[in-house]
N, C-alpha and C positions, 0 to 999 in steps of 0.2 A: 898478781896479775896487774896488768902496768895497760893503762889507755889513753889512748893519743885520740884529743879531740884537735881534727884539723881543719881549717874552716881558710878559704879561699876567695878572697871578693877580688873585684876589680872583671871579672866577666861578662860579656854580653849572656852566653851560653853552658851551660853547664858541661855541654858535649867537647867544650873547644880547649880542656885541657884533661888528660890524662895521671891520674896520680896512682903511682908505687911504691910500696912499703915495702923492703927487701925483696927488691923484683916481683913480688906480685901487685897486680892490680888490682887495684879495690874499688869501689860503686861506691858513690856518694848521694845523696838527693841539693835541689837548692830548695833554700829555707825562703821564707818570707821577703828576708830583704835583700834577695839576689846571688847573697853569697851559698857556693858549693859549701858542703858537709861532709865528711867522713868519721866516722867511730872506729878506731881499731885497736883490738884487744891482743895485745899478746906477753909471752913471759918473758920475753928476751930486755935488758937494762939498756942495750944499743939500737936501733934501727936507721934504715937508711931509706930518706921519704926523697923521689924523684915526680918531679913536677915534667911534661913534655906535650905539645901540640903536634898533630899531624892533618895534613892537608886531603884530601882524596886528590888533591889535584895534581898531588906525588907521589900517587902508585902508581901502578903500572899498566890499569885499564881506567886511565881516567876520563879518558876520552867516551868510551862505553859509558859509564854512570852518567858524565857529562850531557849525555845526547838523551841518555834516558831518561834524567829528572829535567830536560830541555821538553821533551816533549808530553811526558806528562801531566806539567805543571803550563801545559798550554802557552808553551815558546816560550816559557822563562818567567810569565805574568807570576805564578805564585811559587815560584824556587825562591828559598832563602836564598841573599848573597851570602858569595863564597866570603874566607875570613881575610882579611886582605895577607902581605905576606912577610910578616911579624912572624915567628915562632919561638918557643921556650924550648932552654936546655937546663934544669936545673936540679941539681943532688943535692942531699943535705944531710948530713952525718948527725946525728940527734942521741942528744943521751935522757934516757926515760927516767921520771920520777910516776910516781903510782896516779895520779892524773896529770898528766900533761896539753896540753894547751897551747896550741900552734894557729897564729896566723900566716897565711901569706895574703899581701898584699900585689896583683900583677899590674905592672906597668906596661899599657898601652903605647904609650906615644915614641918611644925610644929604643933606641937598639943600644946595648950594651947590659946594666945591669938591669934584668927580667924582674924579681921577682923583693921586695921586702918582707920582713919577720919579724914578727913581737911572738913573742915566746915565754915561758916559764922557765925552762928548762936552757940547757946548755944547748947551743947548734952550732955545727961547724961546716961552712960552704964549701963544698967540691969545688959546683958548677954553679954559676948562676951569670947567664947569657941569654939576652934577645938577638936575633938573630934573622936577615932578610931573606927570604929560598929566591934566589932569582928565577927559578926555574916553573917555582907555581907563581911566581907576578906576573912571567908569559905569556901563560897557560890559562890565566885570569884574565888578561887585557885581549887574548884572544878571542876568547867565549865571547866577551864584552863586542866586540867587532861583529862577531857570528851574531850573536842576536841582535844586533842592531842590523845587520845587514839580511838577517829574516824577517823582521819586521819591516822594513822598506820592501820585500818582494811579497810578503801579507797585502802588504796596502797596493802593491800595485795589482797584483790578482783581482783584490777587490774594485779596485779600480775598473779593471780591465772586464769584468763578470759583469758589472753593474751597469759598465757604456754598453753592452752589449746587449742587454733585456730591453736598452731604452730604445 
């Protein structure tokens, strides 16, 4: 039995990236010092560990969630910001020893190479790309507009309610 301890730092959130070990997805916890965790056990000597972010702000009802954690969250006052629009694409072809022992390191600030590795074992990059969605930066700077332009009609409501009692 062959296990991959694979440990992922450089994240604000644990949600904000996705990891797969021969196409399935696996649950990790973060530890203490911020970095994600994963344990996975299996008998195969090869595996193929895919690191990937996805935005809500790139499906296809994002607009819906959009409006509902807008309004929920009392016009935006306690919605996490979105993740700006950075995204990872990255495969990693891994040959197993009976503990194995996998860093990734992810790089924030750059588009090009995503993700670094310290490793035990042999690894061999597919993919390993950062990546800009123009389409959720948009869709981002949009919102950004929308709640600032409800918040200017909050205040003049208020505005407008409060001359009016006097």
């Amino acid at each position: 039995m062959n296990t991959v301890n694979l440990r992922i730092s450089g994240l604000q959130n644990a949600s904000d990236v996705e990891v797969f070990v021969d196409g399935e997805a696996v649950a990790g916890k973060k530890n203490q010092f911020g970095s994600y965790e994963v344990r996975y056990q299996t008998e195969k000597q090869n595996v193929e560990i895919a690191l990937r972010n996805n935005s809500e702000l790139d499906g296809r009802f994002w607009w819906f969630f959009a409006l509902i954690s807008f309004l929920v969250s009392v016009f935006g006052i306690f919605n996490p910001r979105y993740a700006k629009a950075q995204f990872l694409d990255c495969r990693f072809d891994v040959d197993l020893k009976e503990n194995s022992d996998i860093r990734f390191t992810v790089n924030k600030v750059s588009t090009g190479r995503a993700v670094e590795t310290q490793t035990n074992c042999n690894i061999r990059e597919i993919v390993n790309q950062s990546f800009e969605n123009k389409k959720v930066k948009r869709r981002r700077t949009l919102l950004t507009v929308i709640k600032i332009l409800s918040w200017i009609a909050v205040a003049v409501v208020a505005a407008f309610v409060i001359s009016k009692k006097l």
